[in-house]
PDB file of N, CA, C and O in Angstrom:
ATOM      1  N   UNK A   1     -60.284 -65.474  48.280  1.00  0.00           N
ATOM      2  CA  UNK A   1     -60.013 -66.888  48.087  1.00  0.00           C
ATOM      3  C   UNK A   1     -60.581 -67.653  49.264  1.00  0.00           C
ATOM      4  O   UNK A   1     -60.553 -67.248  50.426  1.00  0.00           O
ATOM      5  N   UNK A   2     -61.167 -68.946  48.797  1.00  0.00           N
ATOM      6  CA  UNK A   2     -62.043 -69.345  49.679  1.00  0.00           C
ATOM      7  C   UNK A   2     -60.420 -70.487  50.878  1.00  0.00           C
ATOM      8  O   UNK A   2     -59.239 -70.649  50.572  1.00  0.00           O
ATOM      9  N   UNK A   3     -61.169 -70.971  52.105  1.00  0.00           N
ATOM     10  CA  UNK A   3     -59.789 -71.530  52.411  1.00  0.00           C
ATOM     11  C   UNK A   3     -60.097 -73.022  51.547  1.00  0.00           C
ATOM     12  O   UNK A   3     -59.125 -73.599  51.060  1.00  0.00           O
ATOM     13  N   UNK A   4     -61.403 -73.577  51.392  1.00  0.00           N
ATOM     14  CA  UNK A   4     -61.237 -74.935  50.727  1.00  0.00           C
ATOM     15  C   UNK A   4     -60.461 -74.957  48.962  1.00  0.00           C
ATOM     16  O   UNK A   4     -60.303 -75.984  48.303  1.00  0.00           O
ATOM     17  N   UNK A   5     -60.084 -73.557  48.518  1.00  0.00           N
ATOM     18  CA  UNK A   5     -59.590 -73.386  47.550  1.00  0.00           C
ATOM     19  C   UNK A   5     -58.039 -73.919  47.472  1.00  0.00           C
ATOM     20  O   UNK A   5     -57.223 -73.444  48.261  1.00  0.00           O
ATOM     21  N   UNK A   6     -57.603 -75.002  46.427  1.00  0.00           N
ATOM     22  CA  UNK A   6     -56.416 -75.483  46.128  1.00  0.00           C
ATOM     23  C   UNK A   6     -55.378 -74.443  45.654  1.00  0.00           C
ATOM     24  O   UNK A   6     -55.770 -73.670  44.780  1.00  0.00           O
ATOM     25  N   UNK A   7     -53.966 -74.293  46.153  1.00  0.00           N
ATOM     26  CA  UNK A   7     -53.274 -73.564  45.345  1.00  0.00           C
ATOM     27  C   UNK A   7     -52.108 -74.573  44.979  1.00  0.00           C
ATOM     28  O   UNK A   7     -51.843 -75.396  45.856  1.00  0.00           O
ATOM     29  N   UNK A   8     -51.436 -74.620  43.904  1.00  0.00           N
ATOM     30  CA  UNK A   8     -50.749 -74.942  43.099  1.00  0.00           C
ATOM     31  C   UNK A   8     -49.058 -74.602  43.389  1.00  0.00           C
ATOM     32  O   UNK A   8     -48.916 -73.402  43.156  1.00  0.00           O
ATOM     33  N   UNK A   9     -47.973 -75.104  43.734  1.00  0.00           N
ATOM     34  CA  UNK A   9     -46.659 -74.830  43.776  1.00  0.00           C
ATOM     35  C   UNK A   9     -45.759 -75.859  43.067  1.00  0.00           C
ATOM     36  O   UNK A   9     -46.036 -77.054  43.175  1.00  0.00           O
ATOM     37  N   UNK A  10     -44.532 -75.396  42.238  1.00  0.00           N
ATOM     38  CA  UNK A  10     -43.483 -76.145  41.963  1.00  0.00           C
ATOM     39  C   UNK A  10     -42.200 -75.154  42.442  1.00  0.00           C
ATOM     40  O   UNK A  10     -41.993 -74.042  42.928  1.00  0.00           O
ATOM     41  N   UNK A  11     -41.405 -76.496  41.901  1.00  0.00           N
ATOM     42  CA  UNK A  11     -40.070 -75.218  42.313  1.00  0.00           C
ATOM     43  C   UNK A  11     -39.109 -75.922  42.227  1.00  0.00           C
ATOM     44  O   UNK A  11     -39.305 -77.123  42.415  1.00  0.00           O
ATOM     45  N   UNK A  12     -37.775 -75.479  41.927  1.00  0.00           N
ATOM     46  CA  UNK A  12     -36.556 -75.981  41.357  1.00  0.00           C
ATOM     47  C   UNK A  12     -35.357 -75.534  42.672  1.00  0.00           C
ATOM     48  O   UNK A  12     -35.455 -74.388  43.109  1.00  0.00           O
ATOM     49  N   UNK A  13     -34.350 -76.379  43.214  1.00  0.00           N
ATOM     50  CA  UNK A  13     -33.132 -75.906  44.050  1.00  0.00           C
ATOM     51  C   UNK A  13     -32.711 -76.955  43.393  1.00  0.00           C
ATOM     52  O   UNK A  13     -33.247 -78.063  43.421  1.00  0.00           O
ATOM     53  N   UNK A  14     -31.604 -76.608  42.694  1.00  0.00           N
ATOM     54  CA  UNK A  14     -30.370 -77.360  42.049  1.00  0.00           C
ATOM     55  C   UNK A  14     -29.303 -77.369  43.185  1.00  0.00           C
ATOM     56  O   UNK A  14     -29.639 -77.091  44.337  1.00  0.00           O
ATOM     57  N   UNK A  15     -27.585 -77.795  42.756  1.00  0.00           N
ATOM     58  CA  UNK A  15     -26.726 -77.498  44.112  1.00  0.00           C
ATOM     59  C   UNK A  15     -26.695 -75.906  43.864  1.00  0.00           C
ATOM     60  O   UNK A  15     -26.632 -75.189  44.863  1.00  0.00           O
ATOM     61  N   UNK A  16     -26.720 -75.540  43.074  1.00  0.00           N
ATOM     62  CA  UNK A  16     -26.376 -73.995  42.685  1.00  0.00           C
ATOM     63  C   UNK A  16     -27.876 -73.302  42.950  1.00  0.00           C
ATOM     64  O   UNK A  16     -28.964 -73.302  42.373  1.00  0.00           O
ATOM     65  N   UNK A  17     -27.453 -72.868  43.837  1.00  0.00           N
ATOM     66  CA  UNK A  17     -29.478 -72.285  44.673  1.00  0.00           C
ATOM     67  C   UNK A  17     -29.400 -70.904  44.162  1.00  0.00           C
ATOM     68  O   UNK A  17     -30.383 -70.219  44.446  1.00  0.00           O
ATOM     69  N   UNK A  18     -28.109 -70.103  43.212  1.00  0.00           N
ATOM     70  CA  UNK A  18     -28.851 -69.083  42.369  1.00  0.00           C
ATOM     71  C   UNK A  18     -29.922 -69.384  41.060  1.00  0.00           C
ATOM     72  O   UNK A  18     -30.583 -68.624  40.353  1.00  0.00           O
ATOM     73  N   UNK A  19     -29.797 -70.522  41.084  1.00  0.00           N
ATOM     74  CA  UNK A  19     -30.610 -71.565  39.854  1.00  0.00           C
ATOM     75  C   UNK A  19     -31.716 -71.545  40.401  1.00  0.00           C
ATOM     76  O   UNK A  19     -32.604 -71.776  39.581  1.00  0.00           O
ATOM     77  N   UNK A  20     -32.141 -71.347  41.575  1.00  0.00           N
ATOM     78  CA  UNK A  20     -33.422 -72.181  41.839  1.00  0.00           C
ATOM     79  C   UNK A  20     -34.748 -71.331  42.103  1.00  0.00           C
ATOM     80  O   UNK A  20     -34.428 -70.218  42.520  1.00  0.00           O
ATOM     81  N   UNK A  21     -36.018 -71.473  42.008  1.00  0.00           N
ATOM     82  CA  UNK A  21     -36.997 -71.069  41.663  1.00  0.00           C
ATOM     83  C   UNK A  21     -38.129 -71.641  42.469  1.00  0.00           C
ATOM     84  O   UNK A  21     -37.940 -72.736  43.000  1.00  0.00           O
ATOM     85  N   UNK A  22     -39.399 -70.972  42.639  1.00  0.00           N
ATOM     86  CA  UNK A  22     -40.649 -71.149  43.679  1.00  0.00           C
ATOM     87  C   UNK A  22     -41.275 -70.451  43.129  1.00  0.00           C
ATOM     88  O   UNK A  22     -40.920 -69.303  42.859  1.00  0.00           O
ATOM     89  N   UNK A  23     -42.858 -71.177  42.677  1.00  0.00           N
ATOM     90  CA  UNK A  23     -43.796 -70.144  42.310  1.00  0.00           C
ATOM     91  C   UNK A  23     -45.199 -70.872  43.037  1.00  0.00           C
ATOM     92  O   UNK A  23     -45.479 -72.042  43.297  1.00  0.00           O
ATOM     93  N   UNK A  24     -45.948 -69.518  43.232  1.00  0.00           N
ATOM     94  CA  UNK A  24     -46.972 -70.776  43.735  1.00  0.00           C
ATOM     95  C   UNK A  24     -48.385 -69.807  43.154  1.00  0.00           C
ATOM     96  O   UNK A  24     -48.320 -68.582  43.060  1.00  0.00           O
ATOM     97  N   UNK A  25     -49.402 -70.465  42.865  1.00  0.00           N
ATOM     98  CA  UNK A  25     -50.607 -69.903  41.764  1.00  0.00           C
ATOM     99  C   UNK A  25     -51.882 -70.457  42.123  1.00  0.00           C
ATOM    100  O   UNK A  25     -51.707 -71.417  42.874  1.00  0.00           O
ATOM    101  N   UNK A  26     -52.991 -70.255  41.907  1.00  0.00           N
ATOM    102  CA  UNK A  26     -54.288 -70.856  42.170  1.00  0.00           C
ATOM    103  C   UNK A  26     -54.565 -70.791  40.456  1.00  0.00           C
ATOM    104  O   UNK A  26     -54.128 -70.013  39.607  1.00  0.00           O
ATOM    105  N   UNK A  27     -55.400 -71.854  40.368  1.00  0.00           N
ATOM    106  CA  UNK A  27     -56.481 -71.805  39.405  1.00  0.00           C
ATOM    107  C   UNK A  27     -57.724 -71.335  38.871  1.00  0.00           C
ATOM    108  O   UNK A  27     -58.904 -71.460  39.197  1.00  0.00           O
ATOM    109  N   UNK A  28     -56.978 -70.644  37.771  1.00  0.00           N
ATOM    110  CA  UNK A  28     -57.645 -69.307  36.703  1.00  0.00           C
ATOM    111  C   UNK A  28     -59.156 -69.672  36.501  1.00  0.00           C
ATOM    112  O   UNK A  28     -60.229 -69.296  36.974  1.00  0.00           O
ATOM    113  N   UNK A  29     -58.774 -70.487  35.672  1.00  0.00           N
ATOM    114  CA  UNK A  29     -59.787 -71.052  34.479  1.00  0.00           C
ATOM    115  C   UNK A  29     -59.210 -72.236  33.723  1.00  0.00           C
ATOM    116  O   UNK A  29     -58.422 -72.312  32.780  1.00  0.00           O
ATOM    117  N   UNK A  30     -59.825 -73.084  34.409  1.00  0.00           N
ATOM    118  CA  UNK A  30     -59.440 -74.891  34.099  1.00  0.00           C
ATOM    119  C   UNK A  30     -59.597 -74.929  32.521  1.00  0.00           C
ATOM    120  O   UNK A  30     -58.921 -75.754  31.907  1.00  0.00           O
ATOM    121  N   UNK A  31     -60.268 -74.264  31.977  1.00  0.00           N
ATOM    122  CA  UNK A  31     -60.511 -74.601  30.253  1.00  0.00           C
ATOM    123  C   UNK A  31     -59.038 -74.095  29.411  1.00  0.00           C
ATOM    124  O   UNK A  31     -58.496 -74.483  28.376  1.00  0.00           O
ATOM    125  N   UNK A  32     -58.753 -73.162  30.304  1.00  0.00           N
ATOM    126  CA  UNK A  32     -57.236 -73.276  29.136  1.00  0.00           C
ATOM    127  C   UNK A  32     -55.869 -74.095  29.254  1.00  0.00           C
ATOM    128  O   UNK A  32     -55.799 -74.714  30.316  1.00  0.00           O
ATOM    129  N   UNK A  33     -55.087 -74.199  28.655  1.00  0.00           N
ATOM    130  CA  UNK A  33     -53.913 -74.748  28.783  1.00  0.00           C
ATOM    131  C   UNK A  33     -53.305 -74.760  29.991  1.00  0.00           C
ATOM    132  O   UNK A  33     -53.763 -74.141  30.952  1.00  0.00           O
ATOM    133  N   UNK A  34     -52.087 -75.554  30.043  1.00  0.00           N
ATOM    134  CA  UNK A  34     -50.983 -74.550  31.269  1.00  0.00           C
ATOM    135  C   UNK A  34     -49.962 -73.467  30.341  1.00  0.00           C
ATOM    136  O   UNK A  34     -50.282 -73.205  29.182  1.00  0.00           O
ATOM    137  N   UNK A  35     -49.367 -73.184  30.637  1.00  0.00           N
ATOM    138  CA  UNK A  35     -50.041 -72.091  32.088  1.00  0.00           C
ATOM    139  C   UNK A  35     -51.154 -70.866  32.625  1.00  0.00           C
ATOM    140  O   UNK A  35     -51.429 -70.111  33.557  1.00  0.00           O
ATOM    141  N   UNK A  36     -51.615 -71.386  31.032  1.00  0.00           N
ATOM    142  CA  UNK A  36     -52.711 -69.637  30.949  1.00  0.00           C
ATOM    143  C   UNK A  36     -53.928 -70.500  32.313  1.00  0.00           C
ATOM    144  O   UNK A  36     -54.806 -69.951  32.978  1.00  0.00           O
ATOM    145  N   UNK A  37     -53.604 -71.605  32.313  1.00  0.00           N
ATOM    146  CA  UNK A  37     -54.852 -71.755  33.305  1.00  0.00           C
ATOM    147  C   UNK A  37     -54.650 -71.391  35.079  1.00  0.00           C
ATOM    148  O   UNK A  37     -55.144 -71.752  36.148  1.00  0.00           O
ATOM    149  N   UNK A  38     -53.821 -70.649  34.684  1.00  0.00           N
ATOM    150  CA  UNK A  38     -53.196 -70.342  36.301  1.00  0.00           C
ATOM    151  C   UNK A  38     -52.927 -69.058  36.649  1.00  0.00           C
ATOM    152  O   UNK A  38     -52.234 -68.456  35.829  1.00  0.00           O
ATOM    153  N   UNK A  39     -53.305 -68.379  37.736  1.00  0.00           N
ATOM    154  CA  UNK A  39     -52.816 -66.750  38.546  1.00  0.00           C
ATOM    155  C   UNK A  39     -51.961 -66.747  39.363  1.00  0.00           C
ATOM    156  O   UNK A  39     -52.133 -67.150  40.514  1.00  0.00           O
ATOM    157  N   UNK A  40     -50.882 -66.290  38.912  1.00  0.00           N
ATOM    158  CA  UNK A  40     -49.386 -66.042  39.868  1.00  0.00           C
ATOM    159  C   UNK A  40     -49.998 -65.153  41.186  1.00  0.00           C
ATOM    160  O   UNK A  40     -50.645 -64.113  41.064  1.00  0.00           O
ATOM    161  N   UNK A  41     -49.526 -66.021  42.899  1.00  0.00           N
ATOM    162  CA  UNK A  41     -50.007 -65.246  43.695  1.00  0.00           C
ATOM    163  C   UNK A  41     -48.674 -65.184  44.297  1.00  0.00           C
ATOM    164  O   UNK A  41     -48.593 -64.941  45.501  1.00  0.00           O
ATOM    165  N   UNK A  42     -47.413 -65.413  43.458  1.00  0.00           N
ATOM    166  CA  UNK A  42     -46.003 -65.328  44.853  1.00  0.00           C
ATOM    167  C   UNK A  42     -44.984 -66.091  43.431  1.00  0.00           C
ATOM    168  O   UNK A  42     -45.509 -66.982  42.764  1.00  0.00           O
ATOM    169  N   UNK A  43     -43.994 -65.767  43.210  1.00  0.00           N
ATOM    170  CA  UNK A  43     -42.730 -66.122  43.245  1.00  0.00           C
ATOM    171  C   UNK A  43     -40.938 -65.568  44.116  1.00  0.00           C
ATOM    172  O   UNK A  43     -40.645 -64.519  44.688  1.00  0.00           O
ATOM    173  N   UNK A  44     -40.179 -66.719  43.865  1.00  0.00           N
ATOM    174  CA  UNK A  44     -39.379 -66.251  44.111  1.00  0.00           C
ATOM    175  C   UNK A  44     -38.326 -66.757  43.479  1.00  0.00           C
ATOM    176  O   UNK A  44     -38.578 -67.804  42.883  1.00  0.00           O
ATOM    177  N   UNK A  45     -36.840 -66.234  43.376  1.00  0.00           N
ATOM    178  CA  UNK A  45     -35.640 -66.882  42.968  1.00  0.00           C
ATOM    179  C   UNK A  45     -34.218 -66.453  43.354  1.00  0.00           C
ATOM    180  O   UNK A  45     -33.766 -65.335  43.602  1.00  0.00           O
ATOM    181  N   UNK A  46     -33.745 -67.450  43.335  1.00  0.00           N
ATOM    182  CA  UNK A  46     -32.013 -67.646  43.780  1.00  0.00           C
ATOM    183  C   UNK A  46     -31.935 -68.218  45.268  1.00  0.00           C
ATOM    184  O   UNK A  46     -32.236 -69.349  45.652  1.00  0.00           O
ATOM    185  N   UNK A  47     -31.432 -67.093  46.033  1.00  0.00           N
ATOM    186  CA  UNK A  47     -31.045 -67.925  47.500  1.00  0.00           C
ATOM    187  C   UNK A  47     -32.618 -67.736  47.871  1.00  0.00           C
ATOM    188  O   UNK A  47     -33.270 -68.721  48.215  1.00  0.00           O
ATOM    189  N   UNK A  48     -33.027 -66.847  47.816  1.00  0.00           N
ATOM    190  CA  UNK A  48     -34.280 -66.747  48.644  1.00  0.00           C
ATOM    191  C   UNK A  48     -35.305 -67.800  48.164  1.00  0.00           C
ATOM    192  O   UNK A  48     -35.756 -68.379  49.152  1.00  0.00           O
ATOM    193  N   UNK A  49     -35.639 -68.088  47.443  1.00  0.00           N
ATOM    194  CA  UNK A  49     -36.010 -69.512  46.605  1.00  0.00           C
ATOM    195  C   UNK A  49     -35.755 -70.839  47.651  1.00  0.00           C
ATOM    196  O   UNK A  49     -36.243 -71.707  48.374  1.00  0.00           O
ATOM    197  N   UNK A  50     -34.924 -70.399  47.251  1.00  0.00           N
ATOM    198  CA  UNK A  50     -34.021 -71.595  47.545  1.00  0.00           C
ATOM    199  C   UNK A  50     -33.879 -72.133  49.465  1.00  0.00           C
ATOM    200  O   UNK A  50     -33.701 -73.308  49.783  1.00  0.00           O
ATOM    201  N   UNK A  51     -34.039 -70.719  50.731  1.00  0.00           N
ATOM    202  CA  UNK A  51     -34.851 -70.841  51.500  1.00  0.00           C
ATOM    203  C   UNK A  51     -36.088 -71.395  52.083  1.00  0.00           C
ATOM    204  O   UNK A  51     -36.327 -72.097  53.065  1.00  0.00           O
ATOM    205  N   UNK A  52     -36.785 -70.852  51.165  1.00  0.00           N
ATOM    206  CA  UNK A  52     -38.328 -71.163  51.233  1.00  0.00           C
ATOM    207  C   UNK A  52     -38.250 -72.909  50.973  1.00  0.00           C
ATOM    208  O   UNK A  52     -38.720 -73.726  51.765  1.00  0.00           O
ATOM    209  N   UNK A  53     -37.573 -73.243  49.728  1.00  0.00           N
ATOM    210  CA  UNK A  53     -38.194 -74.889  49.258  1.00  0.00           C
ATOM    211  C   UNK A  53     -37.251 -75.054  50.829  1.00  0.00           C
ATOM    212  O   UNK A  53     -38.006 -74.764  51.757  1.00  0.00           O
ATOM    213  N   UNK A  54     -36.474 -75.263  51.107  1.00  0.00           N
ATOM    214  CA  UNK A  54     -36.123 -76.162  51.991  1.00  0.00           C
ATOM    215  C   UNK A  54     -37.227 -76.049  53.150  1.00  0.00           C
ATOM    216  O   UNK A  54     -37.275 -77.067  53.841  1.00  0.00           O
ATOM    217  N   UNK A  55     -37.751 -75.457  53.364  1.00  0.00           N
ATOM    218  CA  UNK A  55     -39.147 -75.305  54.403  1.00  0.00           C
ATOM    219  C   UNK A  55     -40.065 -76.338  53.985  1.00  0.00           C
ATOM    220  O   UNK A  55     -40.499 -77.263  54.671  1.00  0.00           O
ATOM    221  N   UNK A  56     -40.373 -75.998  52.452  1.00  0.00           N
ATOM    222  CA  UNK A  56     -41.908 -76.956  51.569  1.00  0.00           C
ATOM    223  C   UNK A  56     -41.308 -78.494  52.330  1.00  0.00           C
ATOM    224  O   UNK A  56     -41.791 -79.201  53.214  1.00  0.00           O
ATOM    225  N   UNK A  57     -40.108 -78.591  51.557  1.00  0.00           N
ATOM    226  CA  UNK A  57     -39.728 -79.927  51.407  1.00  0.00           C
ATOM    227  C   UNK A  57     -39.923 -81.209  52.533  1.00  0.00           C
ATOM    228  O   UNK A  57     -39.975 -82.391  52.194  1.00  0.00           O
ATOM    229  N   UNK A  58     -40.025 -80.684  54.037  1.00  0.00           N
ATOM    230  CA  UNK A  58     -40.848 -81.936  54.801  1.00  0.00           C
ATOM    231  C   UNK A  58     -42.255 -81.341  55.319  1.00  0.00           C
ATOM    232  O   UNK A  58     -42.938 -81.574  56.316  1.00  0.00           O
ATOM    233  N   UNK A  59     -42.381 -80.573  54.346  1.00  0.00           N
ATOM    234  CA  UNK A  59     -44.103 -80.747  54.450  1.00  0.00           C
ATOM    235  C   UNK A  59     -44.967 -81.665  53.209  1.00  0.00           C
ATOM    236  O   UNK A  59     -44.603 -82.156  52.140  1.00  0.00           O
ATOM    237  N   UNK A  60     -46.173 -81.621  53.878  1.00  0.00           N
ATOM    238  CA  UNK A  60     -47.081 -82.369  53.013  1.00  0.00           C
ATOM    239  C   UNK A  60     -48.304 -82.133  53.058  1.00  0.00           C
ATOM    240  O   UNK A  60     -48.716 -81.643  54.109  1.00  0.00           O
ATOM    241  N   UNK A  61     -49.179 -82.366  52.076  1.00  0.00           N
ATOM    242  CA  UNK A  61     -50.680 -82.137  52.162  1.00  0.00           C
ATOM    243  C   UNK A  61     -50.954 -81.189  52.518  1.00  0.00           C
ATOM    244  O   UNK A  61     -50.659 -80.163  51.905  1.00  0.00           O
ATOM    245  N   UNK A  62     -51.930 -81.200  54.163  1.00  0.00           N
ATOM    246  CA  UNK A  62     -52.436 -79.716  54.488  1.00  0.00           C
ATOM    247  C   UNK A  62     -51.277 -78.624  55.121  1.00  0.00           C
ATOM    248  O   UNK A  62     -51.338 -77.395  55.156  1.00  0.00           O
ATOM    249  N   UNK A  63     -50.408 -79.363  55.513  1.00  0.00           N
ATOM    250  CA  UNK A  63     -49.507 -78.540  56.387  1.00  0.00           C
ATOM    251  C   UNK A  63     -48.538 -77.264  55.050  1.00  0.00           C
ATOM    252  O   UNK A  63     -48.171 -76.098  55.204  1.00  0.00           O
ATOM    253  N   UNK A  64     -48.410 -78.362  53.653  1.00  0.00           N
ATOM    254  CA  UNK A  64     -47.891 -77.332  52.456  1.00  0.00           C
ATOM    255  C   UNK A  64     -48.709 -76.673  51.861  1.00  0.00           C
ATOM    256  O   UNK A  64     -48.291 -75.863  51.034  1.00  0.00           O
ATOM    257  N   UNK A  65     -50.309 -76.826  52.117  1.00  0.00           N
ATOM    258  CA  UNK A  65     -50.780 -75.905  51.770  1.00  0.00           C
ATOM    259  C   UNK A  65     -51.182 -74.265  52.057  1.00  0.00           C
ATOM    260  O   UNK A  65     -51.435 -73.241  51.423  1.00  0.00           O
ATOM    261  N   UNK A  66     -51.057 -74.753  53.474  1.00  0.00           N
ATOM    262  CA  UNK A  66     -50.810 -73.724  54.971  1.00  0.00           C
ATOM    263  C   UNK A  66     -49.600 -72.766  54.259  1.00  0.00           C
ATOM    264  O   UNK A  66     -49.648 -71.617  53.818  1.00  0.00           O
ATOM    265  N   UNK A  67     -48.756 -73.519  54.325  1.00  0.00           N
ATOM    266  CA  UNK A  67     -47.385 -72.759  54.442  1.00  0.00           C
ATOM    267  C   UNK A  67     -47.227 -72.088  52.892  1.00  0.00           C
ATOM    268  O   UNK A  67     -46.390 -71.185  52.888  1.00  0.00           O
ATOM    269  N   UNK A  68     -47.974 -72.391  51.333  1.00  0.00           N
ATOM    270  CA  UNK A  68     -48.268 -72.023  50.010  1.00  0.00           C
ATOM    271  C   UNK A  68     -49.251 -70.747  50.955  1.00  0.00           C
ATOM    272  O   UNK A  68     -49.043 -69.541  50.825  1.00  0.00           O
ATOM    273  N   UNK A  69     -49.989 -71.157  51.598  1.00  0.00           N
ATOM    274  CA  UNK A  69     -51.130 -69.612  51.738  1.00  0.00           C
ATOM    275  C   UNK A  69     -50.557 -68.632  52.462  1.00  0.00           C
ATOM    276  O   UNK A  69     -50.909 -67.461  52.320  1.00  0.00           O
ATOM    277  N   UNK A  70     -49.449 -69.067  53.463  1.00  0.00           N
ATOM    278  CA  UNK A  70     -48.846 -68.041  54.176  1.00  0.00           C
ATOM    279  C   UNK A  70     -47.786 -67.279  53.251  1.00  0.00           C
ATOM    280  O   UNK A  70     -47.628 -66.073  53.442  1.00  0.00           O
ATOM    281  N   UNK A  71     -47.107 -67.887  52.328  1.00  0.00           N
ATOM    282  CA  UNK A  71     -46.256 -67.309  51.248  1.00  0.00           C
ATOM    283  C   UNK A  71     -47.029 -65.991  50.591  1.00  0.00           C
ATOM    284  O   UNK A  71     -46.695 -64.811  50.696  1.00  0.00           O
ATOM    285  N   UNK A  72     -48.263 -66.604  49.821  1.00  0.00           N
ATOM    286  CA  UNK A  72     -48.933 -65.835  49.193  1.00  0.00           C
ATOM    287  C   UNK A  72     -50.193 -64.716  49.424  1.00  0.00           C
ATOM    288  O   UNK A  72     -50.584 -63.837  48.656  1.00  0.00           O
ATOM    289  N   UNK A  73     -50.679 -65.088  50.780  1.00  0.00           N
ATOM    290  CA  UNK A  73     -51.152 -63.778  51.239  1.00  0.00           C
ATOM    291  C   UNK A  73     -50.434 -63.463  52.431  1.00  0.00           C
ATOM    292  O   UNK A  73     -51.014 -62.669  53.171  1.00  0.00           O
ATOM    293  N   UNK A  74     -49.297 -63.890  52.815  1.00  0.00           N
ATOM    294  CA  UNK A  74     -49.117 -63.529  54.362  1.00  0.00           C
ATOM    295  C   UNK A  74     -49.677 -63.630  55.235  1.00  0.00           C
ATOM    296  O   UNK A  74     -49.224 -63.230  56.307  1.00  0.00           O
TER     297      UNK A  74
END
């Protein structure tokens, strides 16, 4: 993966953080739908989820993309 390459994250923490969810993916192949247009490089869920977003959450731009690439290749 190149570093000018975009990767893709959403993610859910409800109050109940066994609910909650982090996935983060690069882009497959733009011609298909979602989600087939996407390669899972990292999820997670419940508390540990739920860890991680509170990290994303005062980041932005390059600094969340940093921290999406450190998730997913280490």
């Amino acid at each position: 993966m190149s570093n000018a390459e975009k990767l893709h994250y959403d993610y859910s923490c409800e109050e109940g953080e066994e609910s909650s969810w982090l996935w983060i993916t690069k882009m497959k192949d733009p011609a298909l739908p979602e989600p087939h247009c996407y390669s899972l490089l990292f999820s997670a869920e419940g508390t540990h989820a739920a860890t991680l977003i509170k990290n994303f959450q005062s980041l932005s731009g390059d600094e969340a993309q940093e921290y999406a690439k450190q998730l997913a290749f280490g």
